[in-house]
C-alpha positions, 0 to 999 in steps of 0.5 A, a space after each residue: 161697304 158699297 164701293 167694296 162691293 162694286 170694285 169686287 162686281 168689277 173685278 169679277 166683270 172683267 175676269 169673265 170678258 177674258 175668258 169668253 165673249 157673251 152678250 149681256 148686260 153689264 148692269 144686271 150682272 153687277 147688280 146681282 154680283 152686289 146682291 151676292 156680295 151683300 148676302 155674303 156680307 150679312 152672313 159673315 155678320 151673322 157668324 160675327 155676333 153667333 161668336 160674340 154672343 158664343 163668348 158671353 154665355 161661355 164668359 157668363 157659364 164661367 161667373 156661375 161655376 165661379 160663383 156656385 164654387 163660392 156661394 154653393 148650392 143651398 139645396 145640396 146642403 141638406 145635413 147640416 151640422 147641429 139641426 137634429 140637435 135643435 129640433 130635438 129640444 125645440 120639440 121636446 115637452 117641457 116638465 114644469 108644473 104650473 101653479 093650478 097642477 101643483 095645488 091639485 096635487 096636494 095631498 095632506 097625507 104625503 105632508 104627514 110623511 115628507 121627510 126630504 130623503 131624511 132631511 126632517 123628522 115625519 110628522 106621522 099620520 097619528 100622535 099619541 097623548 100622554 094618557 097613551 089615546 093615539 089621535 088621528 091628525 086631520 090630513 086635510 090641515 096639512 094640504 098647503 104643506 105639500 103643496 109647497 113640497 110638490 112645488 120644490 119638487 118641481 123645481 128639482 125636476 126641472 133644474 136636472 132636465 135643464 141642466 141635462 138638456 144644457 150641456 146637450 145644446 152646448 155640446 150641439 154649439 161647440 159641434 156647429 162652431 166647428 163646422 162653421 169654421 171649416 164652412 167651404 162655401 157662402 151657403 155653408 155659411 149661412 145655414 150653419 149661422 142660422 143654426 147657431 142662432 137657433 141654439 143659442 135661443 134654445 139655450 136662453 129658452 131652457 134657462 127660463 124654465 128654471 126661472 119658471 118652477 121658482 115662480 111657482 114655489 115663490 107664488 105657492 109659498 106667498 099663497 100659503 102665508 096670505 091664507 094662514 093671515 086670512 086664517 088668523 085673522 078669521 080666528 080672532 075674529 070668531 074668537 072676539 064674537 065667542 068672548 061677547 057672546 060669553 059676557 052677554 050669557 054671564 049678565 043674563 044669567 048671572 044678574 046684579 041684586 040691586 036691593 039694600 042688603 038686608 041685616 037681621 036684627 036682634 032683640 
């Protein structure tokens, strides 16, 4: 690069000696030809890496438009199919009773009249006695029979707003599945899969509701068999202490004579 520039300084030394005779010194005036010559060179090295680094960022804006056309924006996806769906069921209340709401509901009077839609006969709140007396039954007798009918209702309950909410989210994954397919970009992608993680999780958390309300008739069905052994067993015992006690009134009050039987005799 410096014998270039002195062979330019040169160049332009002898052009001027034609054109005109000046005194001067040569050696100043190279030097601030080589001066000139090295800014120019400079500048043209700057324009050089002005136009490569031009070219990387058109190169690096190309790879964005390209990958933004492959990935997407995220934050330009806003309605993505199925998420009111999910978020509808995920915020809806569950109707399932637990155990404790299911005893404190019983109430021996509707046992009285529990027919199941016509499914069994009544009991009815009063029987009459052959003598034609109507008796009022004790309504309080009946309280674990209902509370085992509140329980089977609960279940019913349950299963119809399952089986509603169901067939709702298995509509939503079909809906999502479909768009999942069509998905044009990575982003789609990825937020519609999210979305059909969600229902599928919704779907299984549905089922165990069901699962759920059967706990509770099973466990209220075994609490009323374990209180109807408790109460056997409270009256056999009350039973055996009443017998003991009975026989212990009959010895003290029908006492044994001990004495010889006494026969008259005649004379």
């Amino acid at each position: 690069m410096k014998k270039l520039l002195i062979t330019i300084a040169i160049a332009i030394v002898g052009a001027s000696s034609h054109a005109q005779w000046i005194v001067y010194d040569p050696t100043v005036n190279i030097e601030q030809i080589i001066s000139e010559a090295e800014n120019i060179a400079e500048y043209v090295d700057m324009v050089n890496n002005q136009v490569q680094q031009i070219t990387q960022l058109s190169d690096q804006l190309q790879q964005l438009q390209q990958y933004n056309k492959a990935f997407g924006d995220p934050s330009q996806i806003l309605n993505v199919t199925g998420v009111s769906a999910l978020t509808s069921d995920l915020t809806q209340t569950p109707l399932g009773q637990t155990i404790s709401t299911v005893e404190q509901s019983a109430n021996g009077v509707a046992a009285l009249t529990y027919d199941a839609s016509g499914l069994y006969n009544q009991i009815g709140a009063t029987f009459t006695t052959p003598s034609g007396n109507q008796i009022q039954r004790d309504s309080t007798d009946y309280k674990p029979f209902q509370a085992i009918n509140n329980a089977t209702a609960n279940y019913s309950t349950v299963t119809a707003d399952v089986l509603k909410r169901r067939q709702a989210l298995k509509d939503a994954i079909a809906s999502t599945t479909e768009a999942l397919q069509s998905a044009t970009t990575a982003s789609e992608v990825q937020k519609l899969t999210g979305v059909l993680v969600g229902q599928n999780a919704a779907l299984a958390a549905t089922d165990k509701e069901i699962d759920q309300a059967v706990a509770v008739s099973v466990e209220q069905d075994i609490e009323n068999r374990n209180d109807a052994q408790k109460q056997a067993v409270a009256a056999q015992e009350q039973q055996k202490a009443e017998v003991v006690e009975a026989f212990s009134n009959y010895r003290t009050n029908f006492q044994l004579n001990t004495q010889p039987p006494m026969f008259p005799t005649g004379n």
